[in-house]
C-alpha positions in Angstrom: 40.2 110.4 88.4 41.2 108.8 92.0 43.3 106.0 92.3 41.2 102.4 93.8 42.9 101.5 97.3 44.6 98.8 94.8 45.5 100.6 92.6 47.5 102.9 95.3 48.9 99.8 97.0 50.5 98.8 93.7 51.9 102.0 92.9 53.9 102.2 96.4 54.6 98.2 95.9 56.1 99.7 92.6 57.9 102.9 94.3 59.6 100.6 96.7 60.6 98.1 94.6 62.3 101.2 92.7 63.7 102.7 95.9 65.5 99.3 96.5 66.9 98.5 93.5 68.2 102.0 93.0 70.0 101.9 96.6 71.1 98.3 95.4 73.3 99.6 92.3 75.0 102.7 94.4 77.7 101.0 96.1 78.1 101.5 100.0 80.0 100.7 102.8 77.3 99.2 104.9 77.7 96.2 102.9 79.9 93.4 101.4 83.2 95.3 103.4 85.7 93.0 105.3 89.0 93.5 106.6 91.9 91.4 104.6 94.7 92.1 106.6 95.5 92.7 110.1 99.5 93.1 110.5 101.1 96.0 112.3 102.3 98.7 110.3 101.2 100.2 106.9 99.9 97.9 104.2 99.3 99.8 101.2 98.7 99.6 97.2 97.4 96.6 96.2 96.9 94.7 93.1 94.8 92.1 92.1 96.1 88.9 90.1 94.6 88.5 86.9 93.2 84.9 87.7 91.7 86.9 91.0 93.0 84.2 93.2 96.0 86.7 95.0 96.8 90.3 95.7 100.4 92.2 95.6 100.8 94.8 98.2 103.4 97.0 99.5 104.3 96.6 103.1 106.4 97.2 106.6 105.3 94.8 108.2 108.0 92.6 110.3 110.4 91.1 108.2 110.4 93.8 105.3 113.5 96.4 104.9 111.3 99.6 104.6 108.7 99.0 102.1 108.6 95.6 100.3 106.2 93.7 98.1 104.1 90.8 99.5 101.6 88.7 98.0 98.6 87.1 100.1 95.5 84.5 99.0 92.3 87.2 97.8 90.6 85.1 100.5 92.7 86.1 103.2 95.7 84.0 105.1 99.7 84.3 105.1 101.6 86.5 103.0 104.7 85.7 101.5 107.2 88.1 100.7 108.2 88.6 97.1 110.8 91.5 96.9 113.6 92.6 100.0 115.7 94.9 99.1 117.3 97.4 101.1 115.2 100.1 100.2 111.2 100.6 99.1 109.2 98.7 96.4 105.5 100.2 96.0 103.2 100.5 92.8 102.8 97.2 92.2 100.9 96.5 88.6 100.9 92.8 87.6 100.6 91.7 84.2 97.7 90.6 82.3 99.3 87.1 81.8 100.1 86.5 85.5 103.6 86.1 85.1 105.3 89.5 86.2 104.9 92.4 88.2 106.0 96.0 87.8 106.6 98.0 90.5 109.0 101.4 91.8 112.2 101.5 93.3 112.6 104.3 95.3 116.5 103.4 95.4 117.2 104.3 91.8 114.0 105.7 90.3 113.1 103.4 88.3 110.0 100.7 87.5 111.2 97.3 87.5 109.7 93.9 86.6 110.4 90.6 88.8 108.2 87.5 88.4 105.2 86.8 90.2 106.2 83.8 91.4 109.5 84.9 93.0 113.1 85.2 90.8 115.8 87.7 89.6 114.1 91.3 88.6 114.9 93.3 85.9 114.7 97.2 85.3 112.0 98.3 83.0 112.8 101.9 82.6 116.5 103.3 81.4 116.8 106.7 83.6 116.7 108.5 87.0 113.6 110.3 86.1 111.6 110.0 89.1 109.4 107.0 87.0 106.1 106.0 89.0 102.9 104.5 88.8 103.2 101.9 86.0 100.4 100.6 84.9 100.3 97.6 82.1 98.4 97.7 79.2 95.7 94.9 78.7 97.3 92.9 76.1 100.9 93.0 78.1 102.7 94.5 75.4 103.1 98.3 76.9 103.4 99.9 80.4 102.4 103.5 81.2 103.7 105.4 83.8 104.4 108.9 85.1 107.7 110.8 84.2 109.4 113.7 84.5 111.0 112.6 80.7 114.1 112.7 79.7 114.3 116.7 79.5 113.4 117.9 82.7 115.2 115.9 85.3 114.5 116.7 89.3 111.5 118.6 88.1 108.2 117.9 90.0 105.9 118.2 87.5 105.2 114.3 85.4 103.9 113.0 82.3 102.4 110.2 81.0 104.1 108.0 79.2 104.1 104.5 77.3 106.8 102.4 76.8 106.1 98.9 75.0 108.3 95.8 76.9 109.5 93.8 74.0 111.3 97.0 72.0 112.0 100.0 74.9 110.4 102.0 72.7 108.7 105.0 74.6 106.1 107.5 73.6 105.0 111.1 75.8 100.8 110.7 75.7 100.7 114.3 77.8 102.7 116.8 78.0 101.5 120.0 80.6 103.6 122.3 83.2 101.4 120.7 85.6 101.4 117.5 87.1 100.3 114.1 85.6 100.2 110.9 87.5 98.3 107.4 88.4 97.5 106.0 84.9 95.3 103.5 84.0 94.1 101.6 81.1 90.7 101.4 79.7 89.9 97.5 78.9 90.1 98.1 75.5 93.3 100.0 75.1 92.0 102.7 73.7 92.0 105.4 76.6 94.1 106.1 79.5 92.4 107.6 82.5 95.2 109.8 84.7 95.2 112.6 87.4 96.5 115.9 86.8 96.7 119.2 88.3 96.0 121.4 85.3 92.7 122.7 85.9 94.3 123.7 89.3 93.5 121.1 91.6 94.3 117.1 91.3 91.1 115.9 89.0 90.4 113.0 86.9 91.3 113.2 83.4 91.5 110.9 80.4 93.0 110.7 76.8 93.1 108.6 74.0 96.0 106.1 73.7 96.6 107.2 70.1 96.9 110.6 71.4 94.3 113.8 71.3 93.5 116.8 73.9 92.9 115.2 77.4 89.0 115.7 78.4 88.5 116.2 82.1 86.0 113.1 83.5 84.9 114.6 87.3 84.7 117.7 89.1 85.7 116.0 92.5 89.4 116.2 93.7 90.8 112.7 93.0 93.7 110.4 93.1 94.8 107.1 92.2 92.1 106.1 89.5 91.2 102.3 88.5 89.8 101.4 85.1 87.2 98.7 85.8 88.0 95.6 84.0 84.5 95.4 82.7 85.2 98.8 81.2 81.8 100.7 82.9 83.2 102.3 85.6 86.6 104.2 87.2 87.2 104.2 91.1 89.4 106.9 92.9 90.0 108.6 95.9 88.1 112.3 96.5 89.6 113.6 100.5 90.4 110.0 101.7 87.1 108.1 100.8 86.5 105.9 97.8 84.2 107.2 94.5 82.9 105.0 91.6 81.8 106.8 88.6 80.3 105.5 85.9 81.3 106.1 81.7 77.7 106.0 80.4 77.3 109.2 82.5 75.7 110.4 86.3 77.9 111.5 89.2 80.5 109.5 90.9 79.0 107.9 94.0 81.2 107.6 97.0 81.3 103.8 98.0 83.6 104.1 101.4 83.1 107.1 104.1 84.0 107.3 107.9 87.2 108.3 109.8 89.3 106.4 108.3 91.4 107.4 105.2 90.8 104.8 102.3 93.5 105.1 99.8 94.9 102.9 96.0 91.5 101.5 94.9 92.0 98.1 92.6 89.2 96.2 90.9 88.7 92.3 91.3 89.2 90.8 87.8 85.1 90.3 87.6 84.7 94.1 88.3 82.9 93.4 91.6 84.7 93.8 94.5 87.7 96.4 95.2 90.7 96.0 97.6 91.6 99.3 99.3 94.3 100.2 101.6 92.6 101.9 105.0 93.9 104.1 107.4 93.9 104.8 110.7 96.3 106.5 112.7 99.8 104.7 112.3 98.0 101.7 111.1 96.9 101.1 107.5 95.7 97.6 106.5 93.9 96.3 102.8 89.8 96.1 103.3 87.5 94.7 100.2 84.2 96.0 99.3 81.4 94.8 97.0 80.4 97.3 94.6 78.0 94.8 92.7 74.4 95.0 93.3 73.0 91.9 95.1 70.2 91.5 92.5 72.6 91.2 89.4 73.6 87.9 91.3 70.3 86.7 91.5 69.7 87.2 95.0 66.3 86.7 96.7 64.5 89.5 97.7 65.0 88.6 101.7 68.8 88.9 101.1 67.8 92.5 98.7 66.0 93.8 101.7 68.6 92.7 104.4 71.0 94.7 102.5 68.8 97.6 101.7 68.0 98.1 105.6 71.6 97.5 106.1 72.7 100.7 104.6 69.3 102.8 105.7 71.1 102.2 109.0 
């Protein structure tokens, strides 16, 4: 039976209705992307505050001895500088409370905490073991990081490991000849998504927290995961552009592309928004994107289809 011309006009109203909102949840970088920092140099690995009011970031910028930590306003404005020692501080992780930041010293190979609001720092981990990447745990009480252990010292090849901040007490989640780096927590404490090289080439990989056989998540090359902290989704970096890919299933969906290398992904606190560090050249500085789709903030449908023609362009 044909269609009425109605009935026609409805089903492509329909189809395009569909064809909007399904561009509308993909993230993109034709929208909702704005530059947060503009000073010379590299500015690199940030990390929201759990309140979502500031960022930590590593930085050259004049006035740091190599790398140092700085903290600026989410909105943009001056940074201050937090750490200045005479060496580099990178990997910043803050705590879920607010208070305290963990972070690498690439003087004595060790994480280190110091508080957020400025003050003596202490060191987290006991031994020159190349330690990296730490990563807290959502209720504060445990930070995971990457290790060489306490075996096989100067070797290249890391593990993940755990070890909870009240006791020292430290616990091996992987152990493989190859490679383990960049953990992250699941919201819920009950996973820990990683990076490893054991399938042969740097991949996303997670495993439970209470230990089990690691389950590979992607078949892109990535590095430098972030556990949303709604729990649905992990962002990483596949050959220098940004990828979102979601736990209830589908494939990851790039969310930055272009010449410039985007690098250390890190989700707002509402799981809407992620600061990136950008690269270009000598110059690197820390960009923001939406990845939430407009219509889940109740949006009209004029500001829906400004943004959908946005990225057609």
């Amino acid at each position: 039976m044909t269609n009425s011309p109605n009935q026609q006009i409805v089903s492509v109203c329909v189809l395009t209705v569909a064809l909007a909102w399904t561009a509308l949840v993909e993230p993109s970088s034709a929208a909702g992307l704005r530059q947060l920092t503009t000073a010379p140099g590299i500015d690199g690995g940030p990390c929201w505050s759990p309140d979502g009011t500031r960022i930590v970031f590593d930085s050259e910028r004049v006035g740091s001895v190599g790398f140092d930590l700085w903290i600026l306003p989410a909105t943009g404005g001056t940074a201050e500088r937090l750490t200045s020692e005479l060496s580099n501080e990178y990997g910043a992780s803050w705590s879920p409370d607010g208070k305290t930041i963990a972070y690498y010293w690439s003087r004595d190979g060790k994480i280190h905490l110091t508080p957020a609001d400025g003050g003596a720092g202490t060191v987290f981990t006991p031994g020159n073991r190349g330690e990296q990447d730490p990563a807290w745990s959502p209720d504060g009480k445990q930070i995971a990081f990457a290790s060489t252990g306490p075996v096989v010292v100067g070797s290249v090849e890391r593990d993940i490991w755990v070890r909870e901040v009240s006791s020292g007490l430290e616990r091996r989640l992987t152990t493989h000849p190859a490679s383990d780096e960049h953990p992250t927590w699941s919201p819920d404490a009950a996973t820990v998504a990683f990076v490893s090289e054991r399938g042969g080439r740097a991949q996303l990989w997670t495993v439970p927290t209470s230990g089990g056989q690691p389950v590979r998540l992607s078949e892109l090359d990535a590095l430098q995961p972030a556990w949303s902290p709604d729990g649905d989704r992990i962002a990483f970096v596949s050959d220098g552009d940004l990828y979102v890919i979601s736990l209830r299933g589908g494939a990851a969906v790039r969310v930055t592309s272009g010449a410039e290398l985007d690098y250390a992904p890190a989700w707002s606190p509402s799981s809407d928004e992620i600061v990136f560090m950008r690269r270009d050249g000598d110059e690197a500085d820390l960009w923001i994107v939406d990845v939430m789709p407009v219509a889940v903030r109740g949006s009209t449908w004029s500001e829906m289809k400004q943004r959908l023609d946005g990225r057609r362009r």
